[in-house]
N, C-alpha and C positions, 0 to 999 in steps of 0.2 A: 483438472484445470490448473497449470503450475502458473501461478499469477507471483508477482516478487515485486516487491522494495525495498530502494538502494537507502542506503542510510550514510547520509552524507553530512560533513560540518567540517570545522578546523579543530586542527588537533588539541586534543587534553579539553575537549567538550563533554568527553561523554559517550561518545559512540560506540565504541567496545562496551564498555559498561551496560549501555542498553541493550546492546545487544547478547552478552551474557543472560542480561535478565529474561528475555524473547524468547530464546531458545536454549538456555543452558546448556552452551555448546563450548561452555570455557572459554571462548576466546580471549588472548591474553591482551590484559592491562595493563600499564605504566603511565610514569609521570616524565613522557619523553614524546616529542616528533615523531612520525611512522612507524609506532611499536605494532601497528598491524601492517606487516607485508604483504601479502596474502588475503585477497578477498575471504569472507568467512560469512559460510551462508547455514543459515536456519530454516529449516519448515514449523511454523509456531501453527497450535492448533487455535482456530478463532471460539473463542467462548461462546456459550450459547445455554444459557438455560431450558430454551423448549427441549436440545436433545436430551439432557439431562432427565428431566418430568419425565420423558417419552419412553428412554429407558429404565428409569426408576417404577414405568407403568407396565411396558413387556417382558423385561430383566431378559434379554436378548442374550447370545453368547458373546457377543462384540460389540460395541458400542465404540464407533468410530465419527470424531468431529471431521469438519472442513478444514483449510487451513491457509496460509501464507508463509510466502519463503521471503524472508527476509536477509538482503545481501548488503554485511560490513565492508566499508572500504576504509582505505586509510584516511587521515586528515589530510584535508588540500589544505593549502597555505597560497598566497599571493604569487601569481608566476606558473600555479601548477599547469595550467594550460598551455604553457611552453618548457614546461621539463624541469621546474623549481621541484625540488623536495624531491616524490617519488611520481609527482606529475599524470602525463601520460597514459603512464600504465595504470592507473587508479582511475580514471575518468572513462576509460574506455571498458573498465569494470562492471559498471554499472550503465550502457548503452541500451542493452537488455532489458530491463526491468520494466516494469509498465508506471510504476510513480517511484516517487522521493518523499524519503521522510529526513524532513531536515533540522537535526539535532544543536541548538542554541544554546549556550551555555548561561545559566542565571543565577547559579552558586558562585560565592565569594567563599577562597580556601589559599590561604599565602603557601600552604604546601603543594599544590597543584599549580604549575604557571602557563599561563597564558602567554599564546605566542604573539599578541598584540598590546600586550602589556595592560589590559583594563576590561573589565564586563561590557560592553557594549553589543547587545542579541543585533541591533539592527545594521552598526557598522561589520557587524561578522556574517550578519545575512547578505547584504552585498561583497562581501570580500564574494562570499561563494559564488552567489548571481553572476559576479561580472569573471571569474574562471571557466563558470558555465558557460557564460555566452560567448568568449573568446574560443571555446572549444566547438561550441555550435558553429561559428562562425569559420571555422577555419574546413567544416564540414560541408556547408552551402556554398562554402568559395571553391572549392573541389567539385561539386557537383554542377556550379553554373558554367565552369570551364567544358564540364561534358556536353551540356545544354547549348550552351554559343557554338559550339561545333555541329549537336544535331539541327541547330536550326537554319543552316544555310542549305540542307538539305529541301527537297521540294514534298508536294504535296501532304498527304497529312501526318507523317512522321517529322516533317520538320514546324507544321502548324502546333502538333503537339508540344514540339521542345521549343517553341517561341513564347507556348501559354506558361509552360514552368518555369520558363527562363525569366519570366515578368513577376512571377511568385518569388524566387529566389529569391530578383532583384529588393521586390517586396521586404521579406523576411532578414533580408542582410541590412537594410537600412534602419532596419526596428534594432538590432542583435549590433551594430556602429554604434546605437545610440545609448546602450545600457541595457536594452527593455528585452524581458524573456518572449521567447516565444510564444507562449504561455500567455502573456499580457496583451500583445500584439493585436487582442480582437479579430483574428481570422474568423474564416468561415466552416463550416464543420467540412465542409466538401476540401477545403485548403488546408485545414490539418489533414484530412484522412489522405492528400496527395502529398505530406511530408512523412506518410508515417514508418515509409521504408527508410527514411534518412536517421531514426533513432534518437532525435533530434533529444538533447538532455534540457532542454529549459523550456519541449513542449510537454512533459510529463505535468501531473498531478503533484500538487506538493501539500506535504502534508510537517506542520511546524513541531517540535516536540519542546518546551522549555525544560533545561535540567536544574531542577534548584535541589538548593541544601533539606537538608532536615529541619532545620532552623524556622522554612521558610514553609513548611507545609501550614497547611489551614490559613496562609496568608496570599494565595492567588489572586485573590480580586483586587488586594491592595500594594502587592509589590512590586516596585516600579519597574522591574526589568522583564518580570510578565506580561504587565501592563501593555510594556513596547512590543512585546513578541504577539499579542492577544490582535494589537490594532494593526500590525504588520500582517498578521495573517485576514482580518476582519479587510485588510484597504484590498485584498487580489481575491477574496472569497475563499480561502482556504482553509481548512482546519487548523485545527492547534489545540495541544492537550499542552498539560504541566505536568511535570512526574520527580520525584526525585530517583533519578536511575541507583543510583546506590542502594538505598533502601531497596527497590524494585529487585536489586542482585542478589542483597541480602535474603529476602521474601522466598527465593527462589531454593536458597539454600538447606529450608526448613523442610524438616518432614510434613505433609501436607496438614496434620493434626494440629499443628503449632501454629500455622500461618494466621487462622482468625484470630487467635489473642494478641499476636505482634503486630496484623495490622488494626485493631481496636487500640493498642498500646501507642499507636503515632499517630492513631484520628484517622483511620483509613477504611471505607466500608468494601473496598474490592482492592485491588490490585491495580495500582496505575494502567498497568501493562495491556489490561483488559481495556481501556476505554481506548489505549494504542490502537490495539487490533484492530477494535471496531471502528474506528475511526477511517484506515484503513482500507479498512472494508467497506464504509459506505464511500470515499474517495473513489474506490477503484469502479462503485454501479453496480454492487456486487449485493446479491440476495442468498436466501436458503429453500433449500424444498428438504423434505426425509423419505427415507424410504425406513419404512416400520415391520420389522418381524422376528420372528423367535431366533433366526441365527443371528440377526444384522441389523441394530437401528444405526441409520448412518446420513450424516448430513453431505449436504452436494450444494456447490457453487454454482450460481448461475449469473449472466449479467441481466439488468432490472430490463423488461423490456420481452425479454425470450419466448418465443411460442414453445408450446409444450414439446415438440420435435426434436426443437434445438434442449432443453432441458433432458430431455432424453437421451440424445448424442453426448450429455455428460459422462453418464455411465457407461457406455457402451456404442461406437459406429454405429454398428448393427438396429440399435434400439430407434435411431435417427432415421437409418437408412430404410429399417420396414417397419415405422412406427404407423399403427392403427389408431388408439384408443387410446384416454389416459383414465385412472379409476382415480377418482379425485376428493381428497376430504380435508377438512381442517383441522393443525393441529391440535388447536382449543378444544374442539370436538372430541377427539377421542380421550384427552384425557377428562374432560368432565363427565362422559357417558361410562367409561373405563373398558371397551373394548372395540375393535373395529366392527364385529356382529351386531352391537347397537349401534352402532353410527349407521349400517347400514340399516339395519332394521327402524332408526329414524328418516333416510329419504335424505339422508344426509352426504352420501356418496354420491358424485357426481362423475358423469362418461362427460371425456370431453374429446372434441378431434383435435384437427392440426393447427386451427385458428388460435386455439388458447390462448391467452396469454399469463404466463404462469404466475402465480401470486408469492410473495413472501412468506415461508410457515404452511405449505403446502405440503400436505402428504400425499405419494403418489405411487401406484402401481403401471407398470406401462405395459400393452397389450403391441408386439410387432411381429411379421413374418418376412423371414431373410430367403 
């Protein structure tokens, strides 16, 4: 399941930087406008201590996490929605992606300049909002022109394009007015009729605050997270705090060093880690394992799924002729310490196609193609 978020913000926020830490994929840094030209994308593995335990209990040959791809674009700046900066071609980068993680800046550094001249997370969160919605907007006005055309047509080809053409109309008056699509209170049936449009201000958004060093162990009280906590608290959004530098630096250590350096800044995990999963519950996203001596290996699913479709993760085939599913709980196997007790507890379960699969699920699947 390739699921990705755009990491979006104005330039000399941070964005590269975190995204360095993400994926340690280099991407290059400076203290300059569009030093990323080139979209730069990461597949980050999502953390997860059950597979760890799970492995640490079968000692498999492979032990393989779940994960996200995370795609760097450049800084928008004001105008980018009409071709200011590198515009354009940066906003149509990230069309793709299933949410936004949008990188706010909340370190004060006179060597680092800001292209608005001052720290404000909330005036640079609408800088972006309203690029976003200029660019949605110029995407709905293109599309209602096709609409006002099919609907002069008759019977239900043209009833069809008079009910979109009234949504459109809907959705451009919200996206005139400032307001994301996102905010607009649609209906889920109305999002799931824009979703071919890739619409950027109807994704998930998810806040990142980048503060200094300085500022670590002071999130509840610093006023510029403060702003970004109740920004994201007014739309229901998430929002982590991280200082991205450190998080790059973190990255850089052989993995043995990492818990003293982050004990040494007051840190019990790795920012990056609560990124992830952040992320990850944003995008409806769950885990199930599949457990055995070649393979303990985590699998994505969205919350919700019957067992078929959790199936069809691994494999068409698994979806297409699934039977049965052999079903136990991860807690389970590791407190009994092997699958032959779990089952010899009554503790494995056959389940059919109804299932609906649980979080921490461990599962074997029974299909004929």
């Amino acid at each position: 399941m390739a699921l990705g978020i755009g990491i979006v913000g104005l330039p000399n926020v941070g964005k590269s930087t975190l995204f360095n830490a993400l994926s340690s994929a280099g991407a290059q840094a400076a203290n300059y406008p569009f030093c990323t030209i080139e979209p730069n994308v990461g597949v980050v593995p999502v953390p997860d201590e059950r597979l760890d335990q799970l492995s640490a209990l079968v000692k498999p040959q492979k032990t393989i996490p779940t994960s996200l791809e995370f795609v760097d674009i450049a800084g928008l700046v004001r105008g980018a929605s009409k071709g200011e900066g590198l515009g354009n071609q940066f906003l149509a980068n990230i069309r793709q992606v299933d949410a936004v993680l949008h990188v706010l800046r909340c370190f004060e550094d006179p060597n680092v300049t800001h292209v608005e001249g001052g720290i404000d997370p909330k005036r640079d969160r609408d800088i972006v909002d309203t690029e976003l919605c200029l660019k949605d907007l110029e995407t709905v006005d293109k599309r209602r022109e096709r609409a006002q055309r099919n609907a002069k047509a008759g019977g239900k080809a043209g009833d069809e394009a008079k009910a979109e053409l009234a949504l459109l109309d809907k959705v451009k008056a919200g996206l005139d007015a400032g307001i994301t699509v996102r905010a607009q209170k649609l209906t889920s049936d109305e999002h799931k009729q824009l979703r071919e449009l890739f619409l950027l201000t109807d994704k998930p958004v998810l806040y990142v605050a980048n503060i200094g060093e300085s500022q670590l162990g002071k999130e509840d009280t610093d006023p510029h997270v403060v702003a970004v906590r109740e920004l994201a608290k007014a739309e229901g959004a998430e929002m982590v705090a991280l200082a991205a530098g450190i998080e790059a630096e973190i990255q850089q250590l052989p993995p043995e060093e990492r818990p003293g350096f982050l004990a040494s800044v007051g840190l019990s995990e790795p920012g990056l880690h609560k990124v992830v999963r952040a992320g990850y519950r944003m995008l409806g996203l769950q885990t199930f394992f599949t457990v055995g001596e070649q393979e303990c290996r985590a699998w994505t699913f969205h919350r919700g799924a019957k067992a078929p479709e959790a199936a069809g993760v691994i494999h068409s085939d698994f979806e297409r002729g699934f039977i049965k599913a052999e079903v136990f709980d991860w807690k389970d196997l590791i407190r009994l310490g092997s699958e032959a007790a779990v089952r010899e507890r009554g503790l494995l379960r056959i389940e059919g196609k109804e299932y609906v699969v649980r979080d921490g699920d461990c599962m074997h699947f029974r299909f004929n193609v």
